[in-house]
OpenMM code with the backbone's topology and positions (N, CA, C; nanometers):
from openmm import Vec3, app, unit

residues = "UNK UNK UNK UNK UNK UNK UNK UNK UNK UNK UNK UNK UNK UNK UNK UNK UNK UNK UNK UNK UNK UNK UNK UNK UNK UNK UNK UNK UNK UNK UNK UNK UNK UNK UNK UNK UNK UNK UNK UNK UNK UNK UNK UNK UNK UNK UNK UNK UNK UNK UNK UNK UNK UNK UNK UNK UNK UNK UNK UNK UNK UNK UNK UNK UNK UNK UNK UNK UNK UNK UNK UNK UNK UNK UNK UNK UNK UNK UNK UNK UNK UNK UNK".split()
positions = [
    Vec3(2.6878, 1.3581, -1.0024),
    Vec3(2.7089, 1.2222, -0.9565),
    Vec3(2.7957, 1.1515, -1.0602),
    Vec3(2.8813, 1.1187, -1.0117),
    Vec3(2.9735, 1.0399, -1.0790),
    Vec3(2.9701, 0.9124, -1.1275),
    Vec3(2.9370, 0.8251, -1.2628),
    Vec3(2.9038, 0.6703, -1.1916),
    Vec3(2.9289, 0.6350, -1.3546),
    Vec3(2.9910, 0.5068, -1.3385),
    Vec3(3.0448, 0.4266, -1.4704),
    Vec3(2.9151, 0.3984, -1.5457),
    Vec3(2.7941, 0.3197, -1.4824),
    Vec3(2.7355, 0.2454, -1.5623),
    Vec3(2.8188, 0.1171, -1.6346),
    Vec3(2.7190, 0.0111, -1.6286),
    Vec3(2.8111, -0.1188, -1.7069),
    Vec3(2.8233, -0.1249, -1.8333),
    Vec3(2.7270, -0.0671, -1.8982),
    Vec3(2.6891, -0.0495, -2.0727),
    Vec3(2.7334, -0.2235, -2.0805),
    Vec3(2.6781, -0.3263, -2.0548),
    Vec3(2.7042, -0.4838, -2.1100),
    Vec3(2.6104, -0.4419, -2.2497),
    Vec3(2.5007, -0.3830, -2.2702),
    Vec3(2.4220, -0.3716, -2.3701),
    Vec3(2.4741, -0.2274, -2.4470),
    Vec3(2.4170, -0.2455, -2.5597),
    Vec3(2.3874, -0.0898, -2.6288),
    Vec3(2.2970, -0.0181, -2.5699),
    Vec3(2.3633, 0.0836, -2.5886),
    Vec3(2.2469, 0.1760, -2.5313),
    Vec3(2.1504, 0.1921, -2.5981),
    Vec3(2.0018, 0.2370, -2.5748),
    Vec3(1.8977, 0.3223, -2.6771),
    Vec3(1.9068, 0.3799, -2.7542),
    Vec3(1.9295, 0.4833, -2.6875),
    Vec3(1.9449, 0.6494, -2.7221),
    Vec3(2.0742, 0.7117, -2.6957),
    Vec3(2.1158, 0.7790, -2.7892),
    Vec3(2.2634, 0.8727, -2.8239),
    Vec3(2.1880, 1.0299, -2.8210),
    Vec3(2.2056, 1.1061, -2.7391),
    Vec3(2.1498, 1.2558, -2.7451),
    Vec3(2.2936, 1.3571, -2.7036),
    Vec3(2.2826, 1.4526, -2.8181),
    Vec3(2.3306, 1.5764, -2.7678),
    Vec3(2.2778, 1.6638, -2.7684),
    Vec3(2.2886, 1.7471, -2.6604),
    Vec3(2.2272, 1.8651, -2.6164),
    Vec3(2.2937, 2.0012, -2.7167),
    Vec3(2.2542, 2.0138, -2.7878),
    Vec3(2.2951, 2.1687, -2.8442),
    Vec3(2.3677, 2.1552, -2.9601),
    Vec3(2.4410, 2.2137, -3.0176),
    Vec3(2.5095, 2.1877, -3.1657),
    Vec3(2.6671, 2.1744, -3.1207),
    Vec3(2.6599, 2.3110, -2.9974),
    Vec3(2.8085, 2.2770, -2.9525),
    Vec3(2.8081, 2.2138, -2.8142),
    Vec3(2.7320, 2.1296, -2.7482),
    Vec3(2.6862, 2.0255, -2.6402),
    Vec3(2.8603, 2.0097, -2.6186),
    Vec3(2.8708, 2.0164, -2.4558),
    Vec3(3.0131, 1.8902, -2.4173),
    Vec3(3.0513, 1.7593, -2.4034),
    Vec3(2.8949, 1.6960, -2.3903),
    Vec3(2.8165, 1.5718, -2.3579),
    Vec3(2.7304, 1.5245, -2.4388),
    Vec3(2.7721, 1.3536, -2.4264),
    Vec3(2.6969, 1.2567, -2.5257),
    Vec3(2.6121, 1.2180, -2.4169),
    Vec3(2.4745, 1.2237, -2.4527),
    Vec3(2.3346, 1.1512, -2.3182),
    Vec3(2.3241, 1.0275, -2.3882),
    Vec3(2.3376, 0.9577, -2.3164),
    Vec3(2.3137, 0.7613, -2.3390),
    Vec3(2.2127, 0.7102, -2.2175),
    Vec3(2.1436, 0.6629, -2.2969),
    Vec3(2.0281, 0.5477, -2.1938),
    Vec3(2.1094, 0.4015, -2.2308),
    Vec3(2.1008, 0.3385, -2.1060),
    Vec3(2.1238, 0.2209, -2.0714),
    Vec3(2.0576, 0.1529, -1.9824),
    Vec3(1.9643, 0.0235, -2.0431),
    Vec3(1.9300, -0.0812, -2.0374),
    Vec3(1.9673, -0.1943, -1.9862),
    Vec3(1.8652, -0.3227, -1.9882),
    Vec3(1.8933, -0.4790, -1.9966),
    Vec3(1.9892, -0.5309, -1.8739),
    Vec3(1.9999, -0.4200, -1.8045),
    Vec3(2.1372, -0.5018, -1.7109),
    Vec3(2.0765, -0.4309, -1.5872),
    Vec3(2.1870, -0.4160, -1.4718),
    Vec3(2.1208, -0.3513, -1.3426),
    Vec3(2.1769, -0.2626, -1.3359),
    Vec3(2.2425, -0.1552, -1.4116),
    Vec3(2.2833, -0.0575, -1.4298),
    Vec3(2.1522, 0.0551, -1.5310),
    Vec3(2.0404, 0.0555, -1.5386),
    Vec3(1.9291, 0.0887, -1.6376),
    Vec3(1.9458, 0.2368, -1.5475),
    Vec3(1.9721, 0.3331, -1.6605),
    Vec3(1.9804, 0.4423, -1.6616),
    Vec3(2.0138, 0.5886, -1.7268),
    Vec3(2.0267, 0.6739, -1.7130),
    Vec3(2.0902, 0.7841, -1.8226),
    Vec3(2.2049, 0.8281, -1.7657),
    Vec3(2.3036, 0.8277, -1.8721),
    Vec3(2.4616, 0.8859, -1.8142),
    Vec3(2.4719, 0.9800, -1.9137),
    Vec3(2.5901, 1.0452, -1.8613),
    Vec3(2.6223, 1.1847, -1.9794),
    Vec3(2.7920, 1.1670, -1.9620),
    Vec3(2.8260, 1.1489, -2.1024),
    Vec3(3.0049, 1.0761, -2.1126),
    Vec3(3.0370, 1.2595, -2.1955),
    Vec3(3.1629, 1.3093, -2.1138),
    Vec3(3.2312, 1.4094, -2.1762),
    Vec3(3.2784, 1.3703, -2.2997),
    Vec3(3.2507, 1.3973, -2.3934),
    Vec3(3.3580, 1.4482, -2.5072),
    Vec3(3.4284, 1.4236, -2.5452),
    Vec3(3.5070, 1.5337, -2.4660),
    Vec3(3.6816, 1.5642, -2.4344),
    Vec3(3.7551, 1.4707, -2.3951),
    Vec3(3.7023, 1.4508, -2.2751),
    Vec3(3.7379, 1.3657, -2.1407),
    Vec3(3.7434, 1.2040, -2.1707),
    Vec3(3.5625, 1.1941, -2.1966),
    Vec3(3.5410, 1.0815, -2.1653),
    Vec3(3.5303, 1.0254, -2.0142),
    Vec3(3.5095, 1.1124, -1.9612),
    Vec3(3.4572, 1.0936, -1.8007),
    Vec3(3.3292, 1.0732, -1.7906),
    Vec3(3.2710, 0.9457, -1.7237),
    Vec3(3.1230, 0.9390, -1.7380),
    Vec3(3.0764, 0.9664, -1.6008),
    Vec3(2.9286, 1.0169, -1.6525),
    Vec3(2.8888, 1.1034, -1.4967),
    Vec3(2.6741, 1.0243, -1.5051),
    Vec3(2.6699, 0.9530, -1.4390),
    Vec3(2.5138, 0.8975, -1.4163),
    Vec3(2.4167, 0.9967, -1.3915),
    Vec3(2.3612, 1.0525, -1.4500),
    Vec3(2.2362, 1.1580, -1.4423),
    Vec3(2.1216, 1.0986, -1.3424),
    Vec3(2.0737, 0.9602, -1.3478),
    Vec3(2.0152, 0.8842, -1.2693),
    Vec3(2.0502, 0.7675, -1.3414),
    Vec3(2.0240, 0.6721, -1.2481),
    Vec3(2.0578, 0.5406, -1.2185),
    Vec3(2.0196, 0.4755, -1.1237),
    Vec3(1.9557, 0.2800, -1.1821),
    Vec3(1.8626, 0.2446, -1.1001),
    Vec3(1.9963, 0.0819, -1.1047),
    Vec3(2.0364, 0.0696, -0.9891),
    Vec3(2.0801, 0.0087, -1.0058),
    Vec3(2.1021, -0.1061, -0.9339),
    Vec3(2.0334, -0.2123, -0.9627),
    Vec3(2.0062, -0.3685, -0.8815),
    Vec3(1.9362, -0.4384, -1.0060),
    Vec3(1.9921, -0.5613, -0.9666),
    Vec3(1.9491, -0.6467, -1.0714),
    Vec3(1.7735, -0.6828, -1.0677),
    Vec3(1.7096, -0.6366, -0.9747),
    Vec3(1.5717, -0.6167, -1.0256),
    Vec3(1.5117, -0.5203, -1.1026),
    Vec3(1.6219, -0.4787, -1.1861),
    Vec3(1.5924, -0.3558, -1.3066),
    Vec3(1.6077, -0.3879, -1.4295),
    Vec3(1.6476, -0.5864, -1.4188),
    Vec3(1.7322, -0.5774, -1.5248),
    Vec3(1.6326, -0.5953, -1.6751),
    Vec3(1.5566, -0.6175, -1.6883),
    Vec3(1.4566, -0.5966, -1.7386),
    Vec3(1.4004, -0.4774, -1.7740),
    Vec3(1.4022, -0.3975, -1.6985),
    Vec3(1.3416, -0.2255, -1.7067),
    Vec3(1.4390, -0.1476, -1.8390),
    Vec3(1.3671, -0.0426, -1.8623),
    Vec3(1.4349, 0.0376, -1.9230),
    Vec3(1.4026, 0.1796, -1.9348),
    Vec3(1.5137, 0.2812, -1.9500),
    Vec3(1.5116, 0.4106, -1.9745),
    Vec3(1.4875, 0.4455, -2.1398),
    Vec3(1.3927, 0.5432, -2.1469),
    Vec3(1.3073, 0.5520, -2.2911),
    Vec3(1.2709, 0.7421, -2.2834),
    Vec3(1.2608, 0.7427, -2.3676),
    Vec3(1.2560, 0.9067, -2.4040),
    Vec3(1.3009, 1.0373, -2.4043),
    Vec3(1.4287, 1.0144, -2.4040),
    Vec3(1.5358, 1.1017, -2.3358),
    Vec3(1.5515, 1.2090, -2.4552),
    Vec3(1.4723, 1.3571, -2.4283),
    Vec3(1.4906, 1.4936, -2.4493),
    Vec3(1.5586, 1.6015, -2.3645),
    Vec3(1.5849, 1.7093, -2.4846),
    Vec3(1.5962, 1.8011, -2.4109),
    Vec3(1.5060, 1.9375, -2.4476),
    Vec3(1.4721, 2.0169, -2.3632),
    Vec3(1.3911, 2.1244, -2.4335),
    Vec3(1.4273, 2.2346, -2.5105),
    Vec3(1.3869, 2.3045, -2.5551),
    Vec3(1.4598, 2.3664, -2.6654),
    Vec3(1.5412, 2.4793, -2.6590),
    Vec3(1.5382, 2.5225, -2.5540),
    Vec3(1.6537, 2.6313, -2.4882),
    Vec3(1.7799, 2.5290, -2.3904),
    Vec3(1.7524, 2.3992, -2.4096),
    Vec3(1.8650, 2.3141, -2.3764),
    Vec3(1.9019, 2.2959, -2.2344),
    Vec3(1.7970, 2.3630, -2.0965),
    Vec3(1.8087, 2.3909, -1.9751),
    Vec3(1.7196, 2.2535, -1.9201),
    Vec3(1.6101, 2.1582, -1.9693),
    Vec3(1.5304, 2.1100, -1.8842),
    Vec3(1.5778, 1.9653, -1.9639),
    Vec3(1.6067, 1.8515, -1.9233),
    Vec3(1.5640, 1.7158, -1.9568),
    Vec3(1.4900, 1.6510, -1.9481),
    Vec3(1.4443, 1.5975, -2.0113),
    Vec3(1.3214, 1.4963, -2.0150),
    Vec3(1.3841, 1.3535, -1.9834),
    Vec3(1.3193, 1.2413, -1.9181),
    Vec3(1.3253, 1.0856, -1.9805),
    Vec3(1.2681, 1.0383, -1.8968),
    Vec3(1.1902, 0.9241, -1.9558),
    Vec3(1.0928, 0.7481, -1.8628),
    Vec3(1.1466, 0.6650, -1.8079),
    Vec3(1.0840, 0.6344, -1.7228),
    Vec3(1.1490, 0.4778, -1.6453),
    Vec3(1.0845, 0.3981, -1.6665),
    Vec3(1.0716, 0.2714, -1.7862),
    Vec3(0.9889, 0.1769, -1.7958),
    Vec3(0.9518, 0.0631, -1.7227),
    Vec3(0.9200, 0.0510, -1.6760),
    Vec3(0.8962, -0.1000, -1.5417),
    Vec3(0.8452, -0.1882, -1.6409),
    Vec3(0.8958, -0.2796, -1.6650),
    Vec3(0.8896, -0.3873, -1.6929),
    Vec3(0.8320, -0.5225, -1.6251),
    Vec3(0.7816, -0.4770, -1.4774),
    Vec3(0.7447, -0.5420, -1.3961),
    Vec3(0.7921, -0.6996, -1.3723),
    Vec3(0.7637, -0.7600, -1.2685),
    Vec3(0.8052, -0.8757, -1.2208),
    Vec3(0.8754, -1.0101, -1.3281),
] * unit.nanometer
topology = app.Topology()
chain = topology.addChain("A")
for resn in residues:
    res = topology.addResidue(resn, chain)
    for name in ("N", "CA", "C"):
        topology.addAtom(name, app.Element.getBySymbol(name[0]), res)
């Protein structure tokens, strides 16, 4: 899935997957874009891993973003922040 994300905020979390990873994993917050993207490298092409996106998120946030140790499974939370 292909998707910009707004990044108006900093992100959380900066993760790379592996030593030689192609991709920077960023959580993004505070806005209605709250989600995890993965930005190439190389490229710099950003691609939305998930994404919650309406301004009743704007509050919410993405929190815990792993990967497991053979580098195949991701982890991360969706914090509700509620009303």
């Amino acid at each position: 899935l292909v998707g910009q994300g707004e990044f108006r905020n900093s992100p959380d979390q900066l993760v790379r997957n592996g030593e030689s990873g192609d991709f920077l994993y960023v959580t993004e917050d505070g806005d209605r874009t709250v989600g995890v993207y993965a930005i190439h490298k190389t490229t710099g092409k950003q691609y939305a891993i998930f994404e919650a996106y309406d301004l009743k998120y704007r509050h919410d946030e993405t929190t815990g973003l792993a990967f497991s140790l053979d580098g195949r499974n991701m982890c991360a939370a969706f914090q509700d922040c509620g009303p």
